[in-house]
N, C-alpha and C positions, 0 to 999 in steps of 0.2 A: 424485635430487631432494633439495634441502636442506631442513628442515621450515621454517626463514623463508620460503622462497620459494613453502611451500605457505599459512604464513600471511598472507603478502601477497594472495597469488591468493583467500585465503578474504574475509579484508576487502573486496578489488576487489570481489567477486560479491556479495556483504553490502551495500555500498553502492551497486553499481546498481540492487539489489530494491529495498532502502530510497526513492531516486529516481521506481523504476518507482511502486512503491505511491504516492508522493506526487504523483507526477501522474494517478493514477487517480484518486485521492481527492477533490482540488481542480479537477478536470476540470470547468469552468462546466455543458459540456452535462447533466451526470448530478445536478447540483446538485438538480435538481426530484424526481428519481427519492429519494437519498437524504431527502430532508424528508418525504417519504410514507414511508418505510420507518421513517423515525424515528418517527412518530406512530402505526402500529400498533400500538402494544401498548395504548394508550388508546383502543383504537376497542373500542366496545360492538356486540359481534354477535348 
């Protein structure tokens, strides 16, 4: 195995997580969950 061909392989896997996470992120359904989770640290208990 040549080490370019492991850096290539490393990038690919690098960039589909990258993808993956950004479509968890920007994911409409979970929209409402994140904006509650952003706002707890100002809630008075």
């Amino acid at each position: 195995m040549d080490i370019t061909l492991l850096r290539i392989a490393t990038t690919v896997v690098g960039f589909v997580c990258f993808l993956g996470i950004m479509l968890w992120v920007f994911d409409r359904k979970k929209t409402q969950r994140f904006e509650e989770a952003s706002q707890l640290p100002f809630l008075d208990e």
